[in-house]
VOBA-1610 file (N, C-alpha, C; in pm, whole numbers, padded with zeros to 5 digits, always signed):
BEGIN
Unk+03467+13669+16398Unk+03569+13587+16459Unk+03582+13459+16377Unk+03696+13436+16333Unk+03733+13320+16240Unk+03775+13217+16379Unk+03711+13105+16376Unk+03786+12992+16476Unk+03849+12847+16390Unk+03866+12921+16244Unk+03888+12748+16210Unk+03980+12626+16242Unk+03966+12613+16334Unk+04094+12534+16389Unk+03951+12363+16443Unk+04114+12241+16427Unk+04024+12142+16481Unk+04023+12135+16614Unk+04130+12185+16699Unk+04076+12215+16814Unk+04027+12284+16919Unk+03945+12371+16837Unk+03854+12439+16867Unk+03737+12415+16879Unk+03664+12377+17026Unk+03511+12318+17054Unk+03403+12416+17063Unk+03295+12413+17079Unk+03221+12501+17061Unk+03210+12617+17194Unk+03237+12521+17324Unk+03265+12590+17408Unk+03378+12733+17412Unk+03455+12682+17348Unk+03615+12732+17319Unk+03514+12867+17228Unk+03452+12869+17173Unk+03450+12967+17051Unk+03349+13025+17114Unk+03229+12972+17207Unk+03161+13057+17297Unk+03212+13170+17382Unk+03307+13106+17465Unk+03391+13185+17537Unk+03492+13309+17519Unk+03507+13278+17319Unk+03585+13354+17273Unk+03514+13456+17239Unk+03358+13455+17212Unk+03303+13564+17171Unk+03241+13606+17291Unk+03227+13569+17396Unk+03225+13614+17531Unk+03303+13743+17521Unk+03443+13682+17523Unk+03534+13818+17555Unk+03567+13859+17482Unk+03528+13897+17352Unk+03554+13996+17260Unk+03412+14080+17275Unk+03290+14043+17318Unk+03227+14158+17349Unk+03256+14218+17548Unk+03304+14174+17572Unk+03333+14177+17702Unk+03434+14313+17683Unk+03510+14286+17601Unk+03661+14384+17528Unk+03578+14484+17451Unk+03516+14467+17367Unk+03447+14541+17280Unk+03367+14705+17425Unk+03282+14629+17566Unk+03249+14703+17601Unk+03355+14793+17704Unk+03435+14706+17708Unk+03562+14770+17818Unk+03624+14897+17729Unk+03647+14859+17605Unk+03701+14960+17513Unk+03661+15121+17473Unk+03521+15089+17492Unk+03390+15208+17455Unk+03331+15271+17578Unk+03435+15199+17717Unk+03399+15253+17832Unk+03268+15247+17904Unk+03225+15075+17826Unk+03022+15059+17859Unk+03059+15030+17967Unk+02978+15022+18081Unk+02931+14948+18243Unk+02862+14878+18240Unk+02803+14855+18402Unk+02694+14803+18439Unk+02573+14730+18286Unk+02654+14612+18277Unk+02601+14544+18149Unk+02476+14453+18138Unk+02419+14381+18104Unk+02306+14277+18132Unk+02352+14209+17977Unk+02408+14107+18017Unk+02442+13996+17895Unk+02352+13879+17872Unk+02315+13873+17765Unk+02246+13750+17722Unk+02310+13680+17614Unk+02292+13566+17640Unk+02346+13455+17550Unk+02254+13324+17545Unk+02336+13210+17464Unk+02241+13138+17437Unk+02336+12972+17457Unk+02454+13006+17560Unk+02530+12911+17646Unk+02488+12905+17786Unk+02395+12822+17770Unk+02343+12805+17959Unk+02478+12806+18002Unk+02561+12690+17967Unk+02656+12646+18079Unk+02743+12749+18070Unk+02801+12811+17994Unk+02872+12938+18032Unk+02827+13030+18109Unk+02718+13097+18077Unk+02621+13169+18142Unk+02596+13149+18294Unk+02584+12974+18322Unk+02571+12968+18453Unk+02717+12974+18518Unk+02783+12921+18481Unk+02971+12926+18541Unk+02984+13119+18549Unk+02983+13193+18427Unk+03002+13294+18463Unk+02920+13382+18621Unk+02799+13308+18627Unk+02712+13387+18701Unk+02722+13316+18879Unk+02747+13244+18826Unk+02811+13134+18989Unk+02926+13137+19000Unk+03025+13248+18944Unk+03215+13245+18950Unk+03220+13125+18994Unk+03218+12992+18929Unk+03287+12880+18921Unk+03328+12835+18781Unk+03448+12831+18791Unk+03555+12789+18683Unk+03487+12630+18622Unk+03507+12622+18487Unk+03510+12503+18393Unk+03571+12390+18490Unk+03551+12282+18455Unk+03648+12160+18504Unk+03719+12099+18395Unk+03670+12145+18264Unk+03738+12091+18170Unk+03912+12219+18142Unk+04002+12184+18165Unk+04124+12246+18204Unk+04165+12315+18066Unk+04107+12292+18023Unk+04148+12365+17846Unk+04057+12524+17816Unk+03947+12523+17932Unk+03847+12665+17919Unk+03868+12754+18066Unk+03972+12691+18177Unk+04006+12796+18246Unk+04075+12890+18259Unk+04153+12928+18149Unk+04202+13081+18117Unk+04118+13136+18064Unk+04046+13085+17977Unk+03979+13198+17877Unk+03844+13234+17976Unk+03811+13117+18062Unk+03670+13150+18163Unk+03734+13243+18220Unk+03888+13251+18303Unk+03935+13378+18415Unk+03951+13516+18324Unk+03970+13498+18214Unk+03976+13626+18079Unk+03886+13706+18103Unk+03754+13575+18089Unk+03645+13668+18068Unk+03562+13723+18197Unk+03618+13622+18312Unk+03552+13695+18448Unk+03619+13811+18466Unk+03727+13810+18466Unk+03801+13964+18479Unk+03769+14060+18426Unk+03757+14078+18271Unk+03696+14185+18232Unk+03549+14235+18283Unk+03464+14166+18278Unk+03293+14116+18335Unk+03365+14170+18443Unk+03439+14166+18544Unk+03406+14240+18669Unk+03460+14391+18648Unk+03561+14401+18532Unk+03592+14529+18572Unk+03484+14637+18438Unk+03389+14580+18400Unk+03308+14650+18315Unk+03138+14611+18465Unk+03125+14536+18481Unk+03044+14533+18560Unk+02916+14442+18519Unk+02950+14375+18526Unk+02789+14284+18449Unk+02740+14257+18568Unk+02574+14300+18539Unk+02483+14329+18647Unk+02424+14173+18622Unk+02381+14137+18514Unk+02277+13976+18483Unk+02366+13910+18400Unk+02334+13810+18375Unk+02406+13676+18277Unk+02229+13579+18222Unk+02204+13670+18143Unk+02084+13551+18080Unk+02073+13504+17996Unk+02009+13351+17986Unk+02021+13271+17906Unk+01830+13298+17756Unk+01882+13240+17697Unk+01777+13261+17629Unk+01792+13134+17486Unk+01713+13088+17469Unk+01672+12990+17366Unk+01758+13012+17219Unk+01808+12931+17194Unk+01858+12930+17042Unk+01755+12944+16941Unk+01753+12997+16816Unk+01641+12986+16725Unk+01707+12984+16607Unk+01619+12861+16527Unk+01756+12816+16390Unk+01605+12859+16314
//
């Protein structure tokens, strides 16, 4: 995924690769998923269906809850970055 744009935040590009594997599993007909990532705060918004407050990530947050419900994500876990 190319995001080079300046207004594009990191959130923005989290979310975007959210739902391209979100799409990726809807496509290949995967289910009942267990996602891990390494965006607490996405991770927790997705897993508490509460929307962003910042008004620029609530389409792409409703994008990606929609698919996530109709593929089925069972967990949303977070896990440590490692550089």
């Amino acid at each position: 995924i190319s995001l080079a744009s300046r207004r594009t935040t990191n959130n923005i590009a989290e979310y975007q690769a959210l739902c391209a594997g979100l799409n990726y599993a809807l496509t290949n007909g995967l289910t009942n998923l267990h996602v891990v990532g390494d965006s607490a705060m996405i991770l927790a918004q997705m897993r508490r269906r509460r929307p962003p407050r910042a008004p620029h990530l609530r389409s792409i947050y409703a994008q990606s809850r929609g698919i996530a419900d109709r593929v089925h994500v069972c967990t949303w876990n977070h896990h440590l970055r490692a550089f």
